[in-house]
VMD Tcl script that builds the backbone (N, CA, C; Angstrom):
set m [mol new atoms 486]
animate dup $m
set s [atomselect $m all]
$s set {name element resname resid chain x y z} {
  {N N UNK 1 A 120.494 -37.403 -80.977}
  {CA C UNK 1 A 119.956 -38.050 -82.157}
  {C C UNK 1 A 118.438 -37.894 -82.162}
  {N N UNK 2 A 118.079 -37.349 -83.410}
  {CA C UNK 2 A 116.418 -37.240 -83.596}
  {C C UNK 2 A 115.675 -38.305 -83.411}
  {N N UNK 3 A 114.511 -38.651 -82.426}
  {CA C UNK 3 A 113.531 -39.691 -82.663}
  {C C UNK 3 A 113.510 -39.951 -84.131}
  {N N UNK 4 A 113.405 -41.125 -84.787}
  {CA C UNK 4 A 112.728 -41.238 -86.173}
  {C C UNK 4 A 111.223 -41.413 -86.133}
  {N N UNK 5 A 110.523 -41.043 -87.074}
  {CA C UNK 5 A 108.701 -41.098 -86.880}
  {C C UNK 5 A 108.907 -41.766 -88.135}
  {N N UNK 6 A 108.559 -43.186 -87.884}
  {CA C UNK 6 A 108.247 -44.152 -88.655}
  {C C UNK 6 A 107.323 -44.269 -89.466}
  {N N UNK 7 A 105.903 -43.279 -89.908}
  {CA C UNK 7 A 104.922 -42.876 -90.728}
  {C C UNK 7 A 105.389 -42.240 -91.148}
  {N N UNK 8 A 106.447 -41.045 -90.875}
  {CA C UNK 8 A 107.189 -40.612 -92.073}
  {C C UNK 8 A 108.368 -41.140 -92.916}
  {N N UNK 9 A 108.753 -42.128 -92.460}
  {CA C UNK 9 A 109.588 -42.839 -93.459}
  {C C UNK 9 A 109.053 -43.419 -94.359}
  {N N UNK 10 A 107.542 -44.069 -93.685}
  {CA C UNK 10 A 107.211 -45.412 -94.212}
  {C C UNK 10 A 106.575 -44.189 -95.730}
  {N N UNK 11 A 106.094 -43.107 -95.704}
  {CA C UNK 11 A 105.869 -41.878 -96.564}
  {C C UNK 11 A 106.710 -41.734 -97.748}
  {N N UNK 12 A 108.168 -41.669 -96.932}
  {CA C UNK 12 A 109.112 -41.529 -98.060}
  {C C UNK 12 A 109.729 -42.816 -98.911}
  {N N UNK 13 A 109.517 -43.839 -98.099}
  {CA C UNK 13 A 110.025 -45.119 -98.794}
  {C C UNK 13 A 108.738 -45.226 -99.796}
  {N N UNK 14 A 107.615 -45.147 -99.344}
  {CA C UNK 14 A 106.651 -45.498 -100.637}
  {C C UNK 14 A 106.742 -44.613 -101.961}
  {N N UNK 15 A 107.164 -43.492 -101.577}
  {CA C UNK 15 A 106.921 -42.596 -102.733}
  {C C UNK 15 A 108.746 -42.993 -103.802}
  {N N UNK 16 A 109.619 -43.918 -103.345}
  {CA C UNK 16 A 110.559 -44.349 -104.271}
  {C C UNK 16 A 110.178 -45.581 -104.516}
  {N N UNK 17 A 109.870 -46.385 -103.634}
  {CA C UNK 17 A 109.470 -47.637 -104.272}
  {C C UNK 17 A 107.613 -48.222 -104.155}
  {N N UNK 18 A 107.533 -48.088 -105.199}
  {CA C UNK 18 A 106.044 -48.262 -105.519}
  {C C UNK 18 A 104.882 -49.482 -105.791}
  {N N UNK 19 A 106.354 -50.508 -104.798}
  {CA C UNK 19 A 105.566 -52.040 -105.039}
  {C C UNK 19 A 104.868 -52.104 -103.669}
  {N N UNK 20 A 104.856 -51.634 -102.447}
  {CA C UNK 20 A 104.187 -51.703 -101.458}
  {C C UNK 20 A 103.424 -50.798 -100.944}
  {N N UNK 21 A 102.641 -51.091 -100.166}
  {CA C UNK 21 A 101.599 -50.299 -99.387}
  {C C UNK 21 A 102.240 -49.920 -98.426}
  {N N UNK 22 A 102.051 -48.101 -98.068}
  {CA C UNK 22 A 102.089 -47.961 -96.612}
  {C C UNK 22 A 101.600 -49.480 -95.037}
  {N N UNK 23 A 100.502 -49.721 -96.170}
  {CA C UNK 23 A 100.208 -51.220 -95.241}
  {C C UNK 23 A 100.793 -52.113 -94.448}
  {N N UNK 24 A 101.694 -52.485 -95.389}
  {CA C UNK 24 A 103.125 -53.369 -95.727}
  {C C UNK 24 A 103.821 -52.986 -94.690}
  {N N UNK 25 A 103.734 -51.916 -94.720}
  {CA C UNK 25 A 105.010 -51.376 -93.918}
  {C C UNK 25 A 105.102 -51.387 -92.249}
  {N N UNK 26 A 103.296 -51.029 -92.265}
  {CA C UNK 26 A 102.917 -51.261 -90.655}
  {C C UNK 26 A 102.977 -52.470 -90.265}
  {N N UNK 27 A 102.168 -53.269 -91.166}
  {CA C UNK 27 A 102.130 -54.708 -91.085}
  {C C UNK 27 A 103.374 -55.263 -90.527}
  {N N UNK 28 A 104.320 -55.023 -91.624}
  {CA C UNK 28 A 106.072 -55.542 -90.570}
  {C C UNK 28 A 106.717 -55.059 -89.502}
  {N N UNK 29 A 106.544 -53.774 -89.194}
  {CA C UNK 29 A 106.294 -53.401 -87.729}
  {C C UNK 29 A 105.894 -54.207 -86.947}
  {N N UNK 30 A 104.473 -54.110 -87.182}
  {CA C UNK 30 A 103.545 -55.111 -86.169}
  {C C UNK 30 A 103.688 -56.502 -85.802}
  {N N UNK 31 A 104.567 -56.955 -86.867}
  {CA C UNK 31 A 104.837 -58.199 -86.957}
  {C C UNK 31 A 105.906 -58.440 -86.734}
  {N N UNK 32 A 107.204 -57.335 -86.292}
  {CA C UNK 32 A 108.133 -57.569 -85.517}
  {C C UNK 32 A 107.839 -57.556 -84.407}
  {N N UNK 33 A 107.076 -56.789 -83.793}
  {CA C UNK 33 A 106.730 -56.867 -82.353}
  {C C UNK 33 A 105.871 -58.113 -81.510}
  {N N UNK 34 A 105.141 -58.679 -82.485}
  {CA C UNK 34 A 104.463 -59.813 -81.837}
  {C C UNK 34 A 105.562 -60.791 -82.011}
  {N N UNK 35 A 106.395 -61.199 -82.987}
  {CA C UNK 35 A 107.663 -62.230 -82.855}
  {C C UNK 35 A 108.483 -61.937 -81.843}
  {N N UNK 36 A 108.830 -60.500 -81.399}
  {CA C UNK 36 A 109.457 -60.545 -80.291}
  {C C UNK 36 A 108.854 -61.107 -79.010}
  {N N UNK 37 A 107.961 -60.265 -78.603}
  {CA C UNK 37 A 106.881 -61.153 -77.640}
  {C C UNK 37 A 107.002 -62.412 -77.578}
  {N N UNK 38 A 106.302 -63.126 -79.062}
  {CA C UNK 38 A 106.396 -64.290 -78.645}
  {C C UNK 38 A 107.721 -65.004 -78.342}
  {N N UNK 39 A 108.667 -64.371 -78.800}
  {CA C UNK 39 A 110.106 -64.943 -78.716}
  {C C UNK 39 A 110.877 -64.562 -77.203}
  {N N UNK 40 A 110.013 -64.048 -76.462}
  {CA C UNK 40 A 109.959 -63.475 -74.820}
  {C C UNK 40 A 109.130 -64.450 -74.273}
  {N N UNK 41 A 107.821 -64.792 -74.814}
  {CA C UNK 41 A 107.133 -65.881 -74.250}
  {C C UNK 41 A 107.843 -67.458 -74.308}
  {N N UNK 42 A 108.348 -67.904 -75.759}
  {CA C UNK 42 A 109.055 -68.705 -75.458}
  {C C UNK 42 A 110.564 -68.995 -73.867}
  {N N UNK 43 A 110.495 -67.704 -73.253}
  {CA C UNK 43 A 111.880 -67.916 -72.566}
  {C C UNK 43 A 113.096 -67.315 -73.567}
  {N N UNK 44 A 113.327 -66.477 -74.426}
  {CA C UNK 44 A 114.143 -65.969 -75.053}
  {C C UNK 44 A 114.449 -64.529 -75.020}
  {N N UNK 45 A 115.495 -63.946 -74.849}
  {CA C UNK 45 A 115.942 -62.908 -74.625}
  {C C UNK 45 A 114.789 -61.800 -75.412}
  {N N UNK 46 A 113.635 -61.058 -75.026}
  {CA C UNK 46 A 113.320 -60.035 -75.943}
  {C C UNK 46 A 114.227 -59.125 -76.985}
  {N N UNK 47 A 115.338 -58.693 -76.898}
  {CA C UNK 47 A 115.873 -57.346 -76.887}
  {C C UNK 47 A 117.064 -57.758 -77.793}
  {N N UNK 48 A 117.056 -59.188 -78.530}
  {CA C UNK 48 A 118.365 -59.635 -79.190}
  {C C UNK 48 A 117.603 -59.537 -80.805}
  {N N UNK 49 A 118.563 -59.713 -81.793}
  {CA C UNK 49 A 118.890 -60.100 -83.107}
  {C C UNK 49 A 117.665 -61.134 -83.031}
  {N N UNK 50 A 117.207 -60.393 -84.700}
  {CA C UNK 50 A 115.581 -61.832 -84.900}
  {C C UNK 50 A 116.440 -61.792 -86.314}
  {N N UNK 51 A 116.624 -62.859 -86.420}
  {CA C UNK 51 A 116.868 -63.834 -88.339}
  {C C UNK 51 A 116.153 -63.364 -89.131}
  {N N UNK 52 A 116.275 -63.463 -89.901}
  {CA C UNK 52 A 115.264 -63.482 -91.309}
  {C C UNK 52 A 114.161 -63.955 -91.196}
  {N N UNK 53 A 114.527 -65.568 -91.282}
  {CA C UNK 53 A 113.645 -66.551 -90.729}
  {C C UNK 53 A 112.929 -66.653 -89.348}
  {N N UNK 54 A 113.685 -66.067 -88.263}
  {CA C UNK 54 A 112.705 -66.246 -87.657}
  {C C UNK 54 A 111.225 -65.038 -87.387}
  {N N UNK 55 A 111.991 -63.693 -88.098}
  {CA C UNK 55 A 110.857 -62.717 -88.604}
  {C C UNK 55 A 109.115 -63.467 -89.276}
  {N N UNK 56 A 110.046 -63.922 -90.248}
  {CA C UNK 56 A 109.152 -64.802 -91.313}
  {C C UNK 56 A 108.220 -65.449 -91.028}
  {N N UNK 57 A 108.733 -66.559 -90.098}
  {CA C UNK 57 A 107.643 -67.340 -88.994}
  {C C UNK 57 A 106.811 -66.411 -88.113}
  {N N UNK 58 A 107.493 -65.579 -87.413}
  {CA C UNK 58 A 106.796 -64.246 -86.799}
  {C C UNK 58 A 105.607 -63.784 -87.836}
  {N N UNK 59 A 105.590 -63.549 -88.545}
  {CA C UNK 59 A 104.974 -62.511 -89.223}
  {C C UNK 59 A 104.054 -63.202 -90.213}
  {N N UNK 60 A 104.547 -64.602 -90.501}
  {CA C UNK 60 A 103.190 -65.767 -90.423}
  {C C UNK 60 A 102.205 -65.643 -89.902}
  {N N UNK 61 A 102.912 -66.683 -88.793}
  {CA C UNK 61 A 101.899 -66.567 -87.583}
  {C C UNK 61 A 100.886 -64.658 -87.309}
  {N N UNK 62 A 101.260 -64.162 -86.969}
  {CA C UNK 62 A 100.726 -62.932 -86.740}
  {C C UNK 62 A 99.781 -62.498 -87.736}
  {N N UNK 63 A 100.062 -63.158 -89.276}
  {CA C UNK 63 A 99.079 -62.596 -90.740}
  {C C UNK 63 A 98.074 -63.471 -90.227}
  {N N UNK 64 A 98.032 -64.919 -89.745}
  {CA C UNK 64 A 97.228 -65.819 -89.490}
  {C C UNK 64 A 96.222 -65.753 -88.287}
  {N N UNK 65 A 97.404 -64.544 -87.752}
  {CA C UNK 65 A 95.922 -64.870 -86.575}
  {C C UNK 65 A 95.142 -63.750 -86.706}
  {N N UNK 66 A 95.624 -62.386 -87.248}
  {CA C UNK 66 A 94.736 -61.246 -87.612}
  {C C UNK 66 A 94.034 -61.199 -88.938}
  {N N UNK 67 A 93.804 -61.971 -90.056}
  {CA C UNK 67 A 93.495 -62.133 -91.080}
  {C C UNK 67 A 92.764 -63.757 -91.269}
  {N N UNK 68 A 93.472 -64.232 -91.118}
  {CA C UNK 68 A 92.664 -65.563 -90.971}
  {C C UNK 68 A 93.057 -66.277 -92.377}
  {N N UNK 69 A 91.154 -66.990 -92.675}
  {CA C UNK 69 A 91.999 -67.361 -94.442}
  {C C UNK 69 A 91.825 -66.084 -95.215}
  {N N UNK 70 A 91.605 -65.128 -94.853}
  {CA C UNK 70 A 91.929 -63.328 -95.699}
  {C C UNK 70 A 93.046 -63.446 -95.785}
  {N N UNK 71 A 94.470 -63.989 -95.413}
  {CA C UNK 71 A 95.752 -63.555 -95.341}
  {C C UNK 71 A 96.518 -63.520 -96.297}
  {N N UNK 72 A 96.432 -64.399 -97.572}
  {CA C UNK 72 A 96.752 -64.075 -98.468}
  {C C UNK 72 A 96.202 -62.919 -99.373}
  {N N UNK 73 A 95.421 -62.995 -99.720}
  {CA C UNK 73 A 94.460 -61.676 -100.139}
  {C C UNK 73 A 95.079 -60.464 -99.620}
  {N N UNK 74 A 95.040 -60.332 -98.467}
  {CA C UNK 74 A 95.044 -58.752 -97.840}
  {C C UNK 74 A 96.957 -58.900 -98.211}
  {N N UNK 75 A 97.531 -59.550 -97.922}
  {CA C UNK 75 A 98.812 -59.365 -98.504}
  {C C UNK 75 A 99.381 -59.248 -99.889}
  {N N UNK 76 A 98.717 -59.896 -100.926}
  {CA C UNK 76 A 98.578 -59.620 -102.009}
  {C C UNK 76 A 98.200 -58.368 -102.394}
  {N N UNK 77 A 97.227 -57.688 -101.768}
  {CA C UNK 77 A 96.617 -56.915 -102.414}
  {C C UNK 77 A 97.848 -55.172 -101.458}
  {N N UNK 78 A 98.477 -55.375 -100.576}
  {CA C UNK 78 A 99.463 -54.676 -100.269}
  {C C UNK 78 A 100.845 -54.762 -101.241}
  {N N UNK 79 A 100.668 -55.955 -102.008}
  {CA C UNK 79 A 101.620 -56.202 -102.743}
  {C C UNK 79 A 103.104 -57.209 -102.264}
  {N N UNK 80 A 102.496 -57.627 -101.393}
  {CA C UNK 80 A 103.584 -58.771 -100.344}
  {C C UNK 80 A 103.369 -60.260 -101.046}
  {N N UNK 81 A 103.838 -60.727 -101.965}
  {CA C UNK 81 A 103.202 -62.159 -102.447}
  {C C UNK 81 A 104.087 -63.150 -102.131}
  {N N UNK 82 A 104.923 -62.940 -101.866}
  {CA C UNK 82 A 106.284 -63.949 -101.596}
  {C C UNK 82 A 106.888 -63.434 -100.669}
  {N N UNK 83 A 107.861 -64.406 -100.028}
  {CA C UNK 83 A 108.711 -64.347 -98.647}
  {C C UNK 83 A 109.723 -63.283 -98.994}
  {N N UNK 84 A 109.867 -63.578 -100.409}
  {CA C UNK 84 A 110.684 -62.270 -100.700}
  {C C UNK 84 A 110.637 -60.550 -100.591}
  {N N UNK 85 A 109.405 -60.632 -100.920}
  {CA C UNK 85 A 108.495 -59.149 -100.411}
  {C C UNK 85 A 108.736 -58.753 -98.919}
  {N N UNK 86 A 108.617 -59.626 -98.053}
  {CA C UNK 86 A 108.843 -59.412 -96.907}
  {C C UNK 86 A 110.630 -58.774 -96.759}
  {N N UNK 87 A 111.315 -59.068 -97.259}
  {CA C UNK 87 A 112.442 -59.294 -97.669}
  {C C UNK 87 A 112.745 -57.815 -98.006}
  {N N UNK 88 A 112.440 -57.299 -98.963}
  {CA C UNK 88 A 112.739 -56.111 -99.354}
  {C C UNK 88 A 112.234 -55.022 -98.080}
  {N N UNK 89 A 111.164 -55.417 -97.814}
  {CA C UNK 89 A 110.481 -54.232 -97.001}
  {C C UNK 89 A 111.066 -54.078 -96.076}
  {N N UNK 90 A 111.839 -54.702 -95.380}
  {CA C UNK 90 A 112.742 -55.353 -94.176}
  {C C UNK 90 A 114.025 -54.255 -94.298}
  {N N UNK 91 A 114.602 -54.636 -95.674}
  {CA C UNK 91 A 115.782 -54.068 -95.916}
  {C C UNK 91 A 115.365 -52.718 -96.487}
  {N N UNK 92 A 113.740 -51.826 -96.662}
  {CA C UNK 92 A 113.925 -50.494 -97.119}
  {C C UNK 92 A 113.814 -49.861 -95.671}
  {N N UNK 93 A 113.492 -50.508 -94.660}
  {CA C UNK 93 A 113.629 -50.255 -93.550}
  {C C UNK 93 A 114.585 -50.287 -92.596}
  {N N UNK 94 A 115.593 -50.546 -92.845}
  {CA C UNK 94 A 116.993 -50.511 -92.614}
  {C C UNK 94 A 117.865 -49.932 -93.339}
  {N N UNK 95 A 117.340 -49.843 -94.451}
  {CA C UNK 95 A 118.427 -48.631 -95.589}
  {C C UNK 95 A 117.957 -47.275 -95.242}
  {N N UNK 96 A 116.957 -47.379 -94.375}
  {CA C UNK 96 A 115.987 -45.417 -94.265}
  {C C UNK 96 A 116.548 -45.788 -92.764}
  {N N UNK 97 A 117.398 -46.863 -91.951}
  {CA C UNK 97 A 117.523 -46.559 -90.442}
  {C C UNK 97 A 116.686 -46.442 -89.234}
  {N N UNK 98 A 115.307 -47.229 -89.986}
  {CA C UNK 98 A 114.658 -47.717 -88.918}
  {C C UNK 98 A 114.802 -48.887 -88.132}
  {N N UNK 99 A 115.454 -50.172 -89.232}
  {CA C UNK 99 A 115.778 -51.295 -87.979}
  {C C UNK 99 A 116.980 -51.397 -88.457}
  {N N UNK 100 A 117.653 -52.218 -87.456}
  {CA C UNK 100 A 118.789 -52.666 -87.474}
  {C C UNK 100 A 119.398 -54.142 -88.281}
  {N N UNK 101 A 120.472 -53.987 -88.410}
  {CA C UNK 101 A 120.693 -55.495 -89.027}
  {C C UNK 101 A 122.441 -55.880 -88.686}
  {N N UNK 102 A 122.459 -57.031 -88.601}
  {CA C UNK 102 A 124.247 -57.921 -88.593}
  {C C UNK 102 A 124.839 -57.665 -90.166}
  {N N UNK 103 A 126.030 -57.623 -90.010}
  {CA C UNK 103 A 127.014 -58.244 -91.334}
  {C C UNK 103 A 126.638 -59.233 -91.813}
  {N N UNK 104 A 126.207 -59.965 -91.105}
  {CA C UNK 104 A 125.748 -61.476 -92.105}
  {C C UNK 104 A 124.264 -61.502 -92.562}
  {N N UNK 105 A 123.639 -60.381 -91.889}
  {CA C UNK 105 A 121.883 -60.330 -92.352}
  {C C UNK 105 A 122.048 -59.633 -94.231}
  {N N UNK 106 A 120.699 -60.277 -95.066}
  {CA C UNK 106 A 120.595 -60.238 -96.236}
  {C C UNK 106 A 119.168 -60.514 -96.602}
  {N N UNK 107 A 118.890 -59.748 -97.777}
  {CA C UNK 107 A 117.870 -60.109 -98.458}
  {C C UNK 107 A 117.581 -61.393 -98.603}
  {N N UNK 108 A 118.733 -62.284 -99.199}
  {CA C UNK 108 A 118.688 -63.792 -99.246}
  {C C UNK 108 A 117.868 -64.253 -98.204}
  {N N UNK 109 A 118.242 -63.569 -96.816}
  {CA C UNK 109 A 117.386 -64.590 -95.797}
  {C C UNK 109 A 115.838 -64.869 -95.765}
  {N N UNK 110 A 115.413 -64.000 -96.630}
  {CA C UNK 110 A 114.172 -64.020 -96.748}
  {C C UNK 110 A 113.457 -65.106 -97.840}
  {N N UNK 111 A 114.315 -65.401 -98.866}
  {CA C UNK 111 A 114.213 -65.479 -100.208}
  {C C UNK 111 A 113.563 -67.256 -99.612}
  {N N UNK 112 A 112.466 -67.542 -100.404}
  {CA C UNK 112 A 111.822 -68.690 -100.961}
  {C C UNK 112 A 111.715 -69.983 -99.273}
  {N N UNK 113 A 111.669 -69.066 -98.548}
  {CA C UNK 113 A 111.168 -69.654 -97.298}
  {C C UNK 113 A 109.813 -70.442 -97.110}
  {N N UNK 114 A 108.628 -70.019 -97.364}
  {CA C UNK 114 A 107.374 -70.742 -97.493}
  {C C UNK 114 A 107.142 -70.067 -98.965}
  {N N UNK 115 A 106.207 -71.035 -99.203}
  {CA C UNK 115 A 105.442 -70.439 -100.304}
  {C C UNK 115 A 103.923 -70.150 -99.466}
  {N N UNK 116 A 103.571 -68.904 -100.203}
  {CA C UNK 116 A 101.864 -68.374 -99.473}
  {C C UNK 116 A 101.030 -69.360 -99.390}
  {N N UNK 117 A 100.748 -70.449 -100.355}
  {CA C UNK 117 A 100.169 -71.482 -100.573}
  {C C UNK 117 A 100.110 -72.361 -99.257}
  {N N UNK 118 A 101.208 -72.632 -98.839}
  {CA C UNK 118 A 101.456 -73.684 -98.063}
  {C C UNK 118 A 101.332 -72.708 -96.864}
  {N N UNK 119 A 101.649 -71.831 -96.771}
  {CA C UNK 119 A 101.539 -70.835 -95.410}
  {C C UNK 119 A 100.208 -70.156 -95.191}
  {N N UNK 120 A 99.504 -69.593 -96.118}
  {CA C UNK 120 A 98.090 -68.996 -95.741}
  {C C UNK 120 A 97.087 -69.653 -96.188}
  {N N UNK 121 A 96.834 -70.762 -96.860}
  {CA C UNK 121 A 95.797 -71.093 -97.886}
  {C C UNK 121 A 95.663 -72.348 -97.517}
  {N N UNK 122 A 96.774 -73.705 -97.361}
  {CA C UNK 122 A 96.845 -74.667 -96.919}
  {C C UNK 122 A 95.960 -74.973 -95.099}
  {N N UNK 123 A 96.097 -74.279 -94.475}
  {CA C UNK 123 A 95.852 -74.034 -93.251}
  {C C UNK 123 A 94.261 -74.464 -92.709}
  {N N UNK 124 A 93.367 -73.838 -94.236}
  {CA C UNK 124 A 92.238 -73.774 -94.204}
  {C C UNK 124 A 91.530 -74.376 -95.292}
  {N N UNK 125 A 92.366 -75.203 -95.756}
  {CA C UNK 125 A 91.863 -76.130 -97.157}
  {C C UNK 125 A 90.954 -76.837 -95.803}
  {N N UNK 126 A 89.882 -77.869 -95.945}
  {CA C UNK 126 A 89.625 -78.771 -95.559}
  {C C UNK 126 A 90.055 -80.182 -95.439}
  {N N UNK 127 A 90.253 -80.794 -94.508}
  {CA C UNK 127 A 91.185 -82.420 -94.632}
  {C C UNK 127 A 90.198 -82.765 -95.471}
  {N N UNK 128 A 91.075 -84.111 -95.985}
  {CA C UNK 128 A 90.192 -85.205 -96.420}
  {C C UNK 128 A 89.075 -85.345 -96.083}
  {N N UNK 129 A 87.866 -85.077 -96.744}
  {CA C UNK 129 A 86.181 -85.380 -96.288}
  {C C UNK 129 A 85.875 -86.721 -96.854}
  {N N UNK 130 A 85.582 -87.412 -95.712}
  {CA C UNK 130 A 85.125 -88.899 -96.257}
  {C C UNK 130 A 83.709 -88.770 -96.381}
  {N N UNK 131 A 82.816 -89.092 -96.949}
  {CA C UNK 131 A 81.669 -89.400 -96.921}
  {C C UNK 131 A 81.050 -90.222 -96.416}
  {N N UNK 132 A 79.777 -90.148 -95.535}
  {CA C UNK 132 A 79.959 -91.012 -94.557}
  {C C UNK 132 A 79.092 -92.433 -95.034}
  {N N UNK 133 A 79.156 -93.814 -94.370}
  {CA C UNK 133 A 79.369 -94.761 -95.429}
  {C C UNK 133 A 77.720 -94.886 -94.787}
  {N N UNK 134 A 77.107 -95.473 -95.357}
  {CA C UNK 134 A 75.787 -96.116 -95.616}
  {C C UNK 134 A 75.264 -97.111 -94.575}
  {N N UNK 135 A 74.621 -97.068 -93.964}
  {CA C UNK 135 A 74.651 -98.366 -92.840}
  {C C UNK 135 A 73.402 -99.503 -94.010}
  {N N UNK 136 A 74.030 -100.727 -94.149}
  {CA C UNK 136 A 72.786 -101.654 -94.389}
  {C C UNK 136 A 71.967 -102.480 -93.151}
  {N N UNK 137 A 70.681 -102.182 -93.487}
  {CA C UNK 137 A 69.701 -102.899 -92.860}
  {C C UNK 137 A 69.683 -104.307 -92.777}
  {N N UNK 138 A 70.528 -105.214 -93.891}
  {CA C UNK 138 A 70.563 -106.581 -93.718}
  {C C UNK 138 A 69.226 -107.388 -94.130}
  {N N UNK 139 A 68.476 -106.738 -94.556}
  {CA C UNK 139 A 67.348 -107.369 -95.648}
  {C C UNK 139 A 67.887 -107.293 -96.754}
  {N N UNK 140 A 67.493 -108.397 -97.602}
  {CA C UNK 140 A 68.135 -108.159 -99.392}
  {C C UNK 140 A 67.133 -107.337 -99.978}
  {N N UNK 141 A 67.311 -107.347 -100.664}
  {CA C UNK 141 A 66.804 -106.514 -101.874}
  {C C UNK 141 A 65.966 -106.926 -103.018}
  {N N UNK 142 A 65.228 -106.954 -103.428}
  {CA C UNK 142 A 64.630 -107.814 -105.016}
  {C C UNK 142 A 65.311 -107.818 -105.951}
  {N N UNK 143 A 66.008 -108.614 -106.387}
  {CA C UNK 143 A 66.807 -108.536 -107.970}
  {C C UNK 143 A 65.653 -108.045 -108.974}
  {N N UNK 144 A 65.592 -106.818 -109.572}
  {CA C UNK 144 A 65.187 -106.423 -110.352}
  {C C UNK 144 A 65.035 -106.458 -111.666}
  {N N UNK 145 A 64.458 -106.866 -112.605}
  {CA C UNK 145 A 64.568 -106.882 -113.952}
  {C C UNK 145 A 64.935 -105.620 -114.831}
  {N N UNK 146 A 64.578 -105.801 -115.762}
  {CA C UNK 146 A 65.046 -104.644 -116.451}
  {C C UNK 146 A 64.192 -103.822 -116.464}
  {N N UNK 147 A 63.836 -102.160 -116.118}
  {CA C UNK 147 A 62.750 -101.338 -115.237}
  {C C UNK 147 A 62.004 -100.913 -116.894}
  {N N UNK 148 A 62.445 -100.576 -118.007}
  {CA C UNK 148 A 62.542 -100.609 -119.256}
  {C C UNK 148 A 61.150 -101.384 -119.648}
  {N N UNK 149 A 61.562 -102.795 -119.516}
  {CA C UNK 149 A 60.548 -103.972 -119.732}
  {C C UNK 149 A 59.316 -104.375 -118.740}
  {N N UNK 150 A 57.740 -103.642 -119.327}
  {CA C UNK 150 A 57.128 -103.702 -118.215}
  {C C UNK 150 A 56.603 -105.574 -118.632}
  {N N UNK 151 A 55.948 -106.002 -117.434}
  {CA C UNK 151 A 55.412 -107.762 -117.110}
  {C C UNK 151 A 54.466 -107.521 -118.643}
  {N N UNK 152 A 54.812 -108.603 -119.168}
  {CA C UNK 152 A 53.374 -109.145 -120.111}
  {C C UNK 152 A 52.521 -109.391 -119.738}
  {N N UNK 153 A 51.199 -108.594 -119.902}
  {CA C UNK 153 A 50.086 -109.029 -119.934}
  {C C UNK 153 A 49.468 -110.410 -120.587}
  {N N UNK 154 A 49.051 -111.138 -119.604}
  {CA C UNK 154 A 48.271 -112.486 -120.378}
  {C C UNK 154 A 46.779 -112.062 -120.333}
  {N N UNK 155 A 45.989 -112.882 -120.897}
  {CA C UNK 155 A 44.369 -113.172 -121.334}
  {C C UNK 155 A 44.247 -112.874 -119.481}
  {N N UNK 156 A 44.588 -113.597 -118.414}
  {CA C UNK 156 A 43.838 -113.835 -117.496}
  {C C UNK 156 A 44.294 -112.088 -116.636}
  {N N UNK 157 A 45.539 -111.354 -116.288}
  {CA C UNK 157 A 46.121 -110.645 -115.891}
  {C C UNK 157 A 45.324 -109.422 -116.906}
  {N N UNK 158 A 44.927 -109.613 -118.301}
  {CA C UNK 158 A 43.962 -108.322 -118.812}
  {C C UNK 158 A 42.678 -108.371 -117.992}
  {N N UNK 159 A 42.239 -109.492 -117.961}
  {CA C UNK 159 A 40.621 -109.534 -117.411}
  {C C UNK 159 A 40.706 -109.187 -115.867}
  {N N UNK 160 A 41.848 -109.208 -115.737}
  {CA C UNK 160 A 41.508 -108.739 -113.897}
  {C C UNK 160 A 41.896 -106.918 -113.772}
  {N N UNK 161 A 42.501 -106.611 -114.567}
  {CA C UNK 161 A 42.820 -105.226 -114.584}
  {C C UNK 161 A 41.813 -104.026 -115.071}
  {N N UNK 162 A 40.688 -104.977 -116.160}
  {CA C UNK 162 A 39.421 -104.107 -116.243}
  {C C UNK 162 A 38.658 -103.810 -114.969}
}
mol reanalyze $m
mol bondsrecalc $m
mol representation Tube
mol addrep $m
C-alpha cells in the first residue's frame, strides 16, 4: 500500500471543495496530534478512536494556545466558523482515506458543540471590572449653595474690595 502524502490530498480536496484553506487542513492534523498527546498525557491509550467531541475539545484547546485571542479570526478567515466546519474537514479527510473513522462516527458529531463565541472570544473578554471605590477622609464637606448665585455685595463688603 502507497504511503499517502497528505499535502497532496489536502491539494486535491481544496480544489473540489472551496470553503477551506489548505490551512484548515493542516490545522486539523495538528490538532489531532496534540489531542492525542494530550489524551496520552492524561493516562489514556495514545493509539485508540478520538470522538468527535473529543477532537473538538482537542483542537480548542490547541487554536487557544497557538493563536490566542487571534483564534477566532485566523479560523474564520480559513473559513472554519463553526464546530461544524471542523466537521466537514474531518470527514473530507476520511472520504480521500487519510483518517480513519467507526460505523457510528458522523458529521453530526461535530455539529453545534461550542459556539466560537463562548470558545475563543469569551476566554479573553475581561471579568467584571469594578471600579475601585473612593476612600473618604472623614472631614465633611461645605454644603454649598448654588455655584450659579455669586454672595451679594453690601455697602460695607463693596468698600473693602476697592
Amino acid at each position: 500500500m502507497a504511503k499517502i502524502n497528505f499535502a497532496e490530498v489536502v491539494e486535491e480536496i481544496c480544489e473540489k471543495d472551496l470553503r477551506y484553506s489548505v490551512d484548515a487542513y493542516h490545522f486539523v492534523q495538528e490538532g489531532l496530534n496534540y489531542t492525542l498527546k494530550s489524551l496520552k498525557r492524561a493516562g489514556q491509550h495514545a493509539h485508540r478512536h478520538v470522538s468527535g467531541q473529543e477532537l473538538l475539545h482537542g483542537l480548542r484547546d490547541f487554536a487557544l494556545k497557538e493563536y490566542g485571542p487571534m483564534t477566532k479570526a485566523v479560523l474564520n478567515e480559513w473559513g472554519i466558523k463553526t464546530t461544524d466546519d471542523f466537521g466537514q474537514i474531518v470527514f473530507n479527510l476520511v472520504n480521500s482515506g487519510v483518517l480513519g473513522k467507526n460505523e457510528t462516527d458522523s458529521p453530526n458529531d461535530f455539529k453545534n458543540v461550542f459556539t466560537f463565541d463562548d470558545a475563543f472570544v469569551k476566554p479573553f473578554v475581561p471579568r467584571n471590572i469594578v471600579p475601585p471605590v473612593r476612600k473618604t477622609t472623614g472631614t465633611k464637606t461645605k454644603k454649598r449653595t448654588s455655584a450659579s448665585s455669586p454672595t451679594p455685595k453690601t455697602k460695607k463688603n463693596q468698600a473693602s474690595s476697592l
